[in-house]
N, CA, C and O atoms as a GROMACS GRO file, in nm:
protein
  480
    1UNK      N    1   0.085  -0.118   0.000
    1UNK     CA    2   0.000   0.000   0.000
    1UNK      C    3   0.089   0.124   0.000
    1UNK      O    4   0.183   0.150   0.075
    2UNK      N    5   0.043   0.186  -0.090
    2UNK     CA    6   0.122   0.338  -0.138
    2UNK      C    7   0.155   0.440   0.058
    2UNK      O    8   0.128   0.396   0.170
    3UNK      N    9   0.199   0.538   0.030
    3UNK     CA   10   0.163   0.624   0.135
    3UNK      C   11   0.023   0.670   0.109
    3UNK      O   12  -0.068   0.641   0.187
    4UNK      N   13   0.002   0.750  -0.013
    4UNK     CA   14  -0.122   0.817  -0.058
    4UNK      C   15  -0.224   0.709  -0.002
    4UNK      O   16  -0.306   0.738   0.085
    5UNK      N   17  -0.215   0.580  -0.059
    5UNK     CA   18  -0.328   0.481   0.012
    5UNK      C   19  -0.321   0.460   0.139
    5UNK      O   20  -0.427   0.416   0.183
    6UNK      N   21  -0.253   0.472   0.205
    6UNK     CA   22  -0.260   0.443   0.343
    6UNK      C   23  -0.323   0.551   0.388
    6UNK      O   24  -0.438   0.529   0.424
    7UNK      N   25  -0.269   0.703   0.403
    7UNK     CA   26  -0.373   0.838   0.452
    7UNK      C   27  -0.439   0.824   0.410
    7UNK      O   28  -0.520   0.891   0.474
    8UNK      N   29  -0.547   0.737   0.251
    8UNK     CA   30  -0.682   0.838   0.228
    8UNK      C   31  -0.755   0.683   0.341
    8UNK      O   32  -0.836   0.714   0.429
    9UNK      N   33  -0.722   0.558   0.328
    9UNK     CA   34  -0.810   0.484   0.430
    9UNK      C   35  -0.747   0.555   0.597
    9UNK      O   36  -0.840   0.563   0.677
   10UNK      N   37  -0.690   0.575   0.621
   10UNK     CA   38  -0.665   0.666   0.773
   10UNK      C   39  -0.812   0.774   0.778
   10UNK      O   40  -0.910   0.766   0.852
   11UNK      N   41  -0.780   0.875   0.667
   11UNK     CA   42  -0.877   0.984   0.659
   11UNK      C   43  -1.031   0.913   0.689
   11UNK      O   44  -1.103   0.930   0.788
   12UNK      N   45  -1.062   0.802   0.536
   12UNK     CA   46  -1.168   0.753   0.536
   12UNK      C   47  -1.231   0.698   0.658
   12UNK      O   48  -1.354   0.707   0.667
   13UNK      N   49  -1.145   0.625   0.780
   13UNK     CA   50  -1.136   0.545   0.875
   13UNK      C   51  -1.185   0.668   1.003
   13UNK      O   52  -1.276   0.647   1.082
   14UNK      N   53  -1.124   0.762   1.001
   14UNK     CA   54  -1.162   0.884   1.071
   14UNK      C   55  -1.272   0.909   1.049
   14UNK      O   56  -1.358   0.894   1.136
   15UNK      N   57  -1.302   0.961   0.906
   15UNK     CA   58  -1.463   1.044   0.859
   15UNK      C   59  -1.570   0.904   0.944
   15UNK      O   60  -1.648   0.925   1.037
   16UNK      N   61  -1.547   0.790   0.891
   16UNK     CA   62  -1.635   0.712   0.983
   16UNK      C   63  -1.644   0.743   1.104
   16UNK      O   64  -1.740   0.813   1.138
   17UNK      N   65  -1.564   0.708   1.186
   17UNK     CA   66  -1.588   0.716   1.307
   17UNK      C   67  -1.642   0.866   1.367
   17UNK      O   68  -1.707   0.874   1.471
   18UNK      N   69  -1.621   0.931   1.320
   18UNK     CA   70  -1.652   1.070   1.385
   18UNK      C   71  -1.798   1.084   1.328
   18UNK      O   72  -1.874   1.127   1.415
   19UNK      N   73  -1.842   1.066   1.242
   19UNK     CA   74  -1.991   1.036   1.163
   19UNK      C   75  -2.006   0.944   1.269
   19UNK      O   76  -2.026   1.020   1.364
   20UNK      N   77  -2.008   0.818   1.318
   20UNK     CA   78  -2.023   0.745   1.386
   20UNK      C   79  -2.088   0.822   1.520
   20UNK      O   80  -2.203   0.843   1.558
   21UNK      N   81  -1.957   0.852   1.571
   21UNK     CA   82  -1.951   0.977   1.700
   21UNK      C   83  -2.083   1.030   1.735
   21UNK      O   84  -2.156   1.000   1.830
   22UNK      N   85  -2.109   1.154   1.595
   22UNK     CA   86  -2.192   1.206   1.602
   22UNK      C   87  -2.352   1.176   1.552
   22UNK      O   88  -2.436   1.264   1.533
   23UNK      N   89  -2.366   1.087   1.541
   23UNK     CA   90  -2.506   1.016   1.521
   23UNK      C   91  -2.527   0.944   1.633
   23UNK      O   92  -2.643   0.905   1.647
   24UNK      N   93  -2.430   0.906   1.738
   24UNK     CA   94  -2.447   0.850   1.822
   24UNK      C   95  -2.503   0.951   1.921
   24UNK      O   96  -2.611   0.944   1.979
   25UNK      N   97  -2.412   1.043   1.929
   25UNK     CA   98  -2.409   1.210   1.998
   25UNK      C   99  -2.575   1.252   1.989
   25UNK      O  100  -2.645   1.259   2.089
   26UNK      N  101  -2.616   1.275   1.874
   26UNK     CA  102  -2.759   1.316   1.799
   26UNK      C  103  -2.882   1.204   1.881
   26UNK      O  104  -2.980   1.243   1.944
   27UNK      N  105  -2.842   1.062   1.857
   27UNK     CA  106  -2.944   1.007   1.901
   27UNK      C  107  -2.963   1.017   2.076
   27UNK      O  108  -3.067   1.025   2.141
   28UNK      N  109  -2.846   1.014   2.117
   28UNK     CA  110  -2.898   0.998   2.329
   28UNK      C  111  -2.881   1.187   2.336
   28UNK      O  112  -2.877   1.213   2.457
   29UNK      N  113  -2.871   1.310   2.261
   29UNK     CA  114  -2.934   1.406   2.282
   29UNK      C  115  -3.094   1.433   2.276
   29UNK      O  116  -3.172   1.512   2.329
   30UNK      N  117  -3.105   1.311   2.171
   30UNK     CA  118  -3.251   1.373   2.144
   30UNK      C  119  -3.363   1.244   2.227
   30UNK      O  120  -3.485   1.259   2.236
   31UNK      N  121  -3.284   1.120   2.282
   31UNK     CA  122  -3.343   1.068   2.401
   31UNK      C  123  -3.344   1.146   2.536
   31UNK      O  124  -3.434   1.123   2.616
   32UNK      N  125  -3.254   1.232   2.560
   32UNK     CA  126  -3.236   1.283   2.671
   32UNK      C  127  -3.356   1.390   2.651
   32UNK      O  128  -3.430   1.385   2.750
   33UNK      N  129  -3.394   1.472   2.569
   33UNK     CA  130  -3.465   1.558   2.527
   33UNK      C  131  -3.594   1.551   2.515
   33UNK      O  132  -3.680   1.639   2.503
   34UNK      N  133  -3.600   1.442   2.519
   34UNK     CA  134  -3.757   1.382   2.524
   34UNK      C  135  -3.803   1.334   2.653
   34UNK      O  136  -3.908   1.275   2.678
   35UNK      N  137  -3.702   1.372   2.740
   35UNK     CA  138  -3.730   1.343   2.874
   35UNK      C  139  -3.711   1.150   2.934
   35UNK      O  140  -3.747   1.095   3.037
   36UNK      N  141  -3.660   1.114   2.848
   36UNK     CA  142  -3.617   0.964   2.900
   36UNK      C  143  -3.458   0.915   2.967
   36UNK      O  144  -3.355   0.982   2.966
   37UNK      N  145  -3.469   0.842   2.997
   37UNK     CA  146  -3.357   0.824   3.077
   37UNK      C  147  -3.267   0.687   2.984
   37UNK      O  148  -3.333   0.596   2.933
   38UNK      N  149  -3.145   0.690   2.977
   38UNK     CA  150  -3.096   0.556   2.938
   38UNK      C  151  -2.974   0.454   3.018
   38UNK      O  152  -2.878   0.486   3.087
   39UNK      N  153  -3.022   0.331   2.979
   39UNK     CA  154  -2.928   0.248   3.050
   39UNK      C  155  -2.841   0.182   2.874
   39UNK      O  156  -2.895   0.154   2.767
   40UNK      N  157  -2.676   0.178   2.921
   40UNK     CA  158  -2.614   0.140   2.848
   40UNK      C  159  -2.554  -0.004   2.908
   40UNK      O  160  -2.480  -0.019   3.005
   41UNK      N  161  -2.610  -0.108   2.816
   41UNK     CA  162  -2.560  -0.248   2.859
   41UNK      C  163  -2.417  -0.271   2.740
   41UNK      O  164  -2.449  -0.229   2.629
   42UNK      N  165  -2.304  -0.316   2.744
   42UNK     CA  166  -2.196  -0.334   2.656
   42UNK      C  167  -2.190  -0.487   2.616
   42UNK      O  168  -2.094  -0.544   2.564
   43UNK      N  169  -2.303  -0.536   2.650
   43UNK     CA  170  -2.252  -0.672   2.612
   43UNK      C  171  -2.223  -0.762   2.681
   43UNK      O  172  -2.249  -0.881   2.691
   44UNK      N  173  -2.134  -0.655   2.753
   44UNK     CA  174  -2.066  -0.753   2.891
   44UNK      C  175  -2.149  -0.731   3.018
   44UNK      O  176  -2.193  -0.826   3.083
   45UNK      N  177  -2.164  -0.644   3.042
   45UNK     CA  178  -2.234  -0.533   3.179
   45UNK      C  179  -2.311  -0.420   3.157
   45UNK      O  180  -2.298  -0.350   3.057
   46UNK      N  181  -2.413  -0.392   3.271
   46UNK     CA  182  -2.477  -0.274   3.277
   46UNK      C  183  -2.365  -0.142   3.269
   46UNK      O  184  -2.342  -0.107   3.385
   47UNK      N  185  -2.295  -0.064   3.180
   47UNK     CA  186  -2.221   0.005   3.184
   47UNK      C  187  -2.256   0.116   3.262
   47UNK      O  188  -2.166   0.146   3.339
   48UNK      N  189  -2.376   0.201   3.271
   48UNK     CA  190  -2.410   0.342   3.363
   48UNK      C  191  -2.604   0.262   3.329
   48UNK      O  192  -2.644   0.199   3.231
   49UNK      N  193  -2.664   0.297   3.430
   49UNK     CA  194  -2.819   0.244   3.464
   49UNK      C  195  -2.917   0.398   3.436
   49UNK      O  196  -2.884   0.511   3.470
   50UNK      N  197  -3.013   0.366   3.380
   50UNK     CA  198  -3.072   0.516   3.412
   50UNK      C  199  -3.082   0.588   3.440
   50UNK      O  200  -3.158   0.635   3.524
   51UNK      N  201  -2.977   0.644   3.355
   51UNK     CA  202  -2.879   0.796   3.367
   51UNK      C  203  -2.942   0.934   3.257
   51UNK      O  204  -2.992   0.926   3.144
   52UNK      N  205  -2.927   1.007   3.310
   52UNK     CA  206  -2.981   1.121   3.247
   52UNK      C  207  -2.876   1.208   3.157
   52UNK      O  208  -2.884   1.285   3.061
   53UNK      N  209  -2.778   1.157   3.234
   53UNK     CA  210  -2.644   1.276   3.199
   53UNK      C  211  -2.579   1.241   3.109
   53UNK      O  212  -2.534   1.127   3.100
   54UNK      N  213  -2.558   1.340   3.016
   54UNK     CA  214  -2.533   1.308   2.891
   54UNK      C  215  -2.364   1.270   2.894
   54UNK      O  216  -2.308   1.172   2.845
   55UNK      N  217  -2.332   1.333   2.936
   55UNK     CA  218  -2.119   1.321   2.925
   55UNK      C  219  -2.058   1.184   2.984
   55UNK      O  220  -1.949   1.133   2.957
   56UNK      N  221  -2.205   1.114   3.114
   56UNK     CA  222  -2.157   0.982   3.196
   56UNK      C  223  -2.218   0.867   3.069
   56UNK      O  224  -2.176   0.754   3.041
   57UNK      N  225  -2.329   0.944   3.009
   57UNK     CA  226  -2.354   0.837   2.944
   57UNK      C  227  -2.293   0.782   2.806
   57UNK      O  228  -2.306   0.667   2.763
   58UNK      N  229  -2.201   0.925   2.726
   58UNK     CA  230  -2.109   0.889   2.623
   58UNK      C  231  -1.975   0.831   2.697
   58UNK      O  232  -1.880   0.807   2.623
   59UNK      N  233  -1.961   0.809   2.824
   59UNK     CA  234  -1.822   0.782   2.850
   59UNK      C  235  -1.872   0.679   2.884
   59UNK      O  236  -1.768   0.617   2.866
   60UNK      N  237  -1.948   0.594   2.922
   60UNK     CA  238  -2.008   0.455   2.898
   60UNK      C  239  -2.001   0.380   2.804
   60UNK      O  240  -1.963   0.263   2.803
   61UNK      N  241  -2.049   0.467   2.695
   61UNK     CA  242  -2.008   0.357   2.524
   61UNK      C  243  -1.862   0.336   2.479
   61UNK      O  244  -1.755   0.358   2.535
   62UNK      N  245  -1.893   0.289   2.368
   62UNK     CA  246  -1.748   0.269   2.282
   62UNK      C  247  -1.667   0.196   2.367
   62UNK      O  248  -1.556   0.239   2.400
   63UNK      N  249  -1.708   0.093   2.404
   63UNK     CA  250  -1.590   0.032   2.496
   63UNK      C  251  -1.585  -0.169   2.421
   63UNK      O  252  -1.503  -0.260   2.422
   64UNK      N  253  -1.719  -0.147   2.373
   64UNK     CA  254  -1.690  -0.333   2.298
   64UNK      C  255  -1.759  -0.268   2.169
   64UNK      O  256  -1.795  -0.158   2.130
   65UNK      N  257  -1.758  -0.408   2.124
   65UNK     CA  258  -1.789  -0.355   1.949
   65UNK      C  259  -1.953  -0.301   1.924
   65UNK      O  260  -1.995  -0.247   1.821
   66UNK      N  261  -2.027  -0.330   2.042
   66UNK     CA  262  -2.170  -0.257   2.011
   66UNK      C  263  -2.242  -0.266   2.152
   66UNK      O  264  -2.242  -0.349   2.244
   67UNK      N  265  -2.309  -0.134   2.126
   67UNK     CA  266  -2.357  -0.122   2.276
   67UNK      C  267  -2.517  -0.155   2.308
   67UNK      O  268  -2.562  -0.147   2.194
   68UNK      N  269  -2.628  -0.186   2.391
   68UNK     CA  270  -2.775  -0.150   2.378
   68UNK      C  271  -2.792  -0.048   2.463
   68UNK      O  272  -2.727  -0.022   2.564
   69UNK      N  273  -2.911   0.024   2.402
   69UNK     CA  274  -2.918   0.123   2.508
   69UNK      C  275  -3.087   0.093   2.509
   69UNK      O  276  -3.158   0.072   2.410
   70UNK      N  277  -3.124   0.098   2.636
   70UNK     CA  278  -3.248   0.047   2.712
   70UNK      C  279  -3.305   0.183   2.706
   70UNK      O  280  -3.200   0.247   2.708
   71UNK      N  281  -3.384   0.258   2.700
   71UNK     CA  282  -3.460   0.343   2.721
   71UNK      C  283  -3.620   0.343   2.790
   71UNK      O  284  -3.717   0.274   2.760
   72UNK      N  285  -3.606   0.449   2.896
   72UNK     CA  286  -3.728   0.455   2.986
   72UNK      C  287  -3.794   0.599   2.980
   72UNK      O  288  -3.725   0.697   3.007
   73UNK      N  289  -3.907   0.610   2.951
   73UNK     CA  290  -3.931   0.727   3.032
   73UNK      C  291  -4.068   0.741   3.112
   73UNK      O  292  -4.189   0.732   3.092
   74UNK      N  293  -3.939   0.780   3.257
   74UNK     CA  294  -4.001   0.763   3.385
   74UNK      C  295  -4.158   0.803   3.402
   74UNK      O  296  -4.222   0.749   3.492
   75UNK      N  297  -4.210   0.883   3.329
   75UNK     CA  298  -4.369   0.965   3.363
   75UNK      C  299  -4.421   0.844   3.269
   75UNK      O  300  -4.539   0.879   3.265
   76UNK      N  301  -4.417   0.745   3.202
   76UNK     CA  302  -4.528   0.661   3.133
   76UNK      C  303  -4.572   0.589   3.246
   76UNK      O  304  -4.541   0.590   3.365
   77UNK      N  305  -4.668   0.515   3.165
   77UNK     CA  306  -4.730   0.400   3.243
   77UNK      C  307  -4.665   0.292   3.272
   77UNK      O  308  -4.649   0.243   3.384
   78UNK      N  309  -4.602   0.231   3.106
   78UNK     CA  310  -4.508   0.109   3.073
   78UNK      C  311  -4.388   0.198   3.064
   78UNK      O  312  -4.359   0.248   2.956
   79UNK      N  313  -4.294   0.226   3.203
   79UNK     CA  314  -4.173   0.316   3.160
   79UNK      C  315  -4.094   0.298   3.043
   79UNK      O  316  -4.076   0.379   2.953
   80UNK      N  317  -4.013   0.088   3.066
   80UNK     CA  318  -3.979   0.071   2.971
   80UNK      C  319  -3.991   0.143   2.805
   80UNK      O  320  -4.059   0.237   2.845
   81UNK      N  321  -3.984   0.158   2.723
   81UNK     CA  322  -3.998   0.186   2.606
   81UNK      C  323  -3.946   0.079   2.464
   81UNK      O  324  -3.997   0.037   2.360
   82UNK      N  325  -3.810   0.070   2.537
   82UNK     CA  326  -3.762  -0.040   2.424
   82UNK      C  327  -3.603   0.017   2.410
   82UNK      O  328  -3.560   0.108   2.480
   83UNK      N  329  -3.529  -0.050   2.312
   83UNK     CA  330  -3.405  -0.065   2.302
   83UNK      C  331  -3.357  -0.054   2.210
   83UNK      O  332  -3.437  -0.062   2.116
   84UNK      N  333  -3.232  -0.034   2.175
   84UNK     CA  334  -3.186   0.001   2.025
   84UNK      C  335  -3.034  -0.044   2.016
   84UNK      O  336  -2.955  -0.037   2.110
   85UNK      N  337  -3.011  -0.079   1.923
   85UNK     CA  338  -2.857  -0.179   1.963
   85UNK      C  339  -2.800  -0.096   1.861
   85UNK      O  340  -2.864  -0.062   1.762
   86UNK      N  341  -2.657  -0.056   1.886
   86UNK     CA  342  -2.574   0.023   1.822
   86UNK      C  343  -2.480  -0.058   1.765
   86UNK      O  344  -2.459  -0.140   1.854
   87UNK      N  345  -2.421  -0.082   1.684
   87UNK     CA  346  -2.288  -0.146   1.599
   87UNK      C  347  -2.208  -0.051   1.550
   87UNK      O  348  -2.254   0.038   1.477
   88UNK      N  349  -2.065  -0.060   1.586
   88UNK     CA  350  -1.961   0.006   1.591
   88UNK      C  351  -1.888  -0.069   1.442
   88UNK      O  352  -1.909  -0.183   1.400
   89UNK      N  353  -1.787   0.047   1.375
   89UNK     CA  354  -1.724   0.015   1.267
   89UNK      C  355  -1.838   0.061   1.132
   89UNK      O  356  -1.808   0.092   1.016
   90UNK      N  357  -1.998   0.050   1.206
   90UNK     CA  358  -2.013   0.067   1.052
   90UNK      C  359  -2.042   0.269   1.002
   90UNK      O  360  -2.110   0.310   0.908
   91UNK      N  361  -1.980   0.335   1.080
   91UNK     CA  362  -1.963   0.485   1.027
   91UNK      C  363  -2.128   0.523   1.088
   91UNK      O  364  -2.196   0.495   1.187
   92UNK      N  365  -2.139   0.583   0.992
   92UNK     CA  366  -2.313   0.666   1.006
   92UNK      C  367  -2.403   0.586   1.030
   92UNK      O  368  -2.502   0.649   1.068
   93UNK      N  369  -2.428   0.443   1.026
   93UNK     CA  370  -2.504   0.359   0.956
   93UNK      C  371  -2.478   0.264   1.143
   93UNK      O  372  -2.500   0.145   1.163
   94UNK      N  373  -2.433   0.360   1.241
   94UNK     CA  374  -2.440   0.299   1.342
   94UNK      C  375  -2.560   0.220   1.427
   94UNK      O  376  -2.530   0.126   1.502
   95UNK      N  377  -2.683   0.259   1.412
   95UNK     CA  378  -2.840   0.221   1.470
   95UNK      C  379  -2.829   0.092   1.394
   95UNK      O  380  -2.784   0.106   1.280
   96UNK      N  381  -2.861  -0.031   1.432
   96UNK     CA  382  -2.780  -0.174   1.358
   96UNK      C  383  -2.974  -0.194   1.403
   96UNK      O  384  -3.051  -0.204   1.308
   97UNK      N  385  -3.018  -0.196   1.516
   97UNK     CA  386  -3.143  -0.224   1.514
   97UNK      C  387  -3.223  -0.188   1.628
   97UNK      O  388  -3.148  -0.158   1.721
   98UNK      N  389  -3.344  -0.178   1.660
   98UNK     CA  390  -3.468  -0.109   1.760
   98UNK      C  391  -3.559  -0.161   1.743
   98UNK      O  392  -3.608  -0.211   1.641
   99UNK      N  393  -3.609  -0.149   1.906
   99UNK     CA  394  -3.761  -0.213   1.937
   99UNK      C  395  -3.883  -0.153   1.817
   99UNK      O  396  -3.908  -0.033   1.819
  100UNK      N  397  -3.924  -0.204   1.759
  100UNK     CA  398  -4.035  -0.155   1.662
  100UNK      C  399  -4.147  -0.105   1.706
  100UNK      O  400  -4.241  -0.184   1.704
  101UNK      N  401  -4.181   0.064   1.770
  101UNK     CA  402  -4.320   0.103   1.819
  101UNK      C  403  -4.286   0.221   1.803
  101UNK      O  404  -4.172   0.262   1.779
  102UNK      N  405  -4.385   0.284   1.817
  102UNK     CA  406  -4.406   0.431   1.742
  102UNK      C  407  -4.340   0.520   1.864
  102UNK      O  408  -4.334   0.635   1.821
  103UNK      N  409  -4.287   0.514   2.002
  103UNK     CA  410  -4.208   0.580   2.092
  103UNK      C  411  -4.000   0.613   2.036
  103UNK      O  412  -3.932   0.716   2.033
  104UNK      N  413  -3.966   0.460   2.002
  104UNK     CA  414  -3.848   0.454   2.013
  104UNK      C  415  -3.814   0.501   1.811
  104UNK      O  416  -3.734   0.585   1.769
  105UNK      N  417  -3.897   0.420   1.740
  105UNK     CA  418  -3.919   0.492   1.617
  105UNK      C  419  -3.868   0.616   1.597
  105UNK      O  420  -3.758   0.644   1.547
  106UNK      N  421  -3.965   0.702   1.643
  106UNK     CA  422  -3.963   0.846   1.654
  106UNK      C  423  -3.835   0.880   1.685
  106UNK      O  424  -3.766   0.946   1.607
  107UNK      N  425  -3.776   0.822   1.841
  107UNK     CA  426  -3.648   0.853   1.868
  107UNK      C  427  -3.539   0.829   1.766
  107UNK      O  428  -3.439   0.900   1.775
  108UNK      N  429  -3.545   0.747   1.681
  108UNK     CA  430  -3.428   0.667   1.625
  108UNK      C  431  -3.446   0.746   1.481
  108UNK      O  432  -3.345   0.756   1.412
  109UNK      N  433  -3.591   0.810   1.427
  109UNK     CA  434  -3.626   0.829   1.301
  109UNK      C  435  -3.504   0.993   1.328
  109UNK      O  436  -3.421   1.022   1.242
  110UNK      N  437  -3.520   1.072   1.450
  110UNK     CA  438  -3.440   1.216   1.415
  110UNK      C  439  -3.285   1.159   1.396
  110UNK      O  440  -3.204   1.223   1.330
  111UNK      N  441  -3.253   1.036   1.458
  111UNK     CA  442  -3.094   1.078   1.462
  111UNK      C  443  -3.059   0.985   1.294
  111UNK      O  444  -2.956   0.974   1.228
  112UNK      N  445  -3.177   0.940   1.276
  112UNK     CA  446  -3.154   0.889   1.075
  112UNK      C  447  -3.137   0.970   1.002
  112UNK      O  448  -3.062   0.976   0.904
  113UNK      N  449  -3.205   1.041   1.043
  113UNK     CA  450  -3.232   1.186   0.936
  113UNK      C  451  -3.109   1.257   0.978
  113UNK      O  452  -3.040   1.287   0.880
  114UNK      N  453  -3.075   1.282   1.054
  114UNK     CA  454  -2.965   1.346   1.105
  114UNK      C  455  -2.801   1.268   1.004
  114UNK      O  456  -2.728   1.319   0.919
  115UNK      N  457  -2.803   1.156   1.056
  115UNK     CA  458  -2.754   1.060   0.970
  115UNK      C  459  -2.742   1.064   0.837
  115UNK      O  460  -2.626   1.066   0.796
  116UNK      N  461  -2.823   1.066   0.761
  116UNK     CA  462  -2.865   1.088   0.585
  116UNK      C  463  -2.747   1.219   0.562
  116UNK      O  464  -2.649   1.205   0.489
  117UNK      N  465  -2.772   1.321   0.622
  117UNK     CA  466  -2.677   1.434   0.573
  117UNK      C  467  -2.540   1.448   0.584
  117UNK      O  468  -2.472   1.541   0.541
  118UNK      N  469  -2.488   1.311   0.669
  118UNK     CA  470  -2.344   1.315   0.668
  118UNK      C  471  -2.316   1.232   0.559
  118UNK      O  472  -2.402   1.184   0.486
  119UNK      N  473  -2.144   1.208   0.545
  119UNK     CA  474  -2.042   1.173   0.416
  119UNK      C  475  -2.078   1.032   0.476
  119UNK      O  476  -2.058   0.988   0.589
  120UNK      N  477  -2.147   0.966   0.345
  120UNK     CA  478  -2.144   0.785   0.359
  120UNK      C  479  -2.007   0.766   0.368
  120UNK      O  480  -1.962   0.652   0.379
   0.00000   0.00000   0.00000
């Protein structure tokens, strides 16, 4: 592999992840915003439990190759809401899959759209 090839997959390898970053960033802003709380499980462990705070709860992720994040919000009836499993490596295209109902939907539909406008 050239030099030139090696920086543009470095670059390319970056633009992912930071697209990554920030769709991740986009989606638990706009859970937090809606007034729900999230728990980040890694796979391995409950990483932070129904947490509100946004900075404990990005320093929770990114630690195995995909995270779930449980979502509640506390004023429903059925707090639960549902879950959404994140997969790491794949850039923008991080939301890998979610509970199917018109609560977590909604949540997952702004940070898509959000998503769509960054560099595939």
């Amino acid at each position: 592999m050239t030099k030139k090839n090696a920086l543009m997959t470095e670059t390319s390898k970056l633009d992912a992840d930071t697209c990554q970053s920030l769709v991740v960033a986009k989606l638990v802003r706009t859970i937090l915003d809606a007034g729900c709380n999230i728990t980040v499980n890694d796979g391995e462990e409950v990483a932070i439990s129904r947490s509100t705070d946004y900075d404990a709860i990005i320093a929770a992720m990114f630690s195995t190759d995909s995270d779930t994040l449980i979502v509640r919000d506390p004023r429903a009836l059925k707090p639960r809401l549902g879950v959404i499993l994140l997969v790491y490596g794949n850039g923008r295209d991080v939301i890998s899959d979610n509970t199917d109902n018109e609560a977590i939907n909604a949540l997952v539909q702004a940070a898509a759209a959000y998503a769509e406008k960054l560099p595939a």
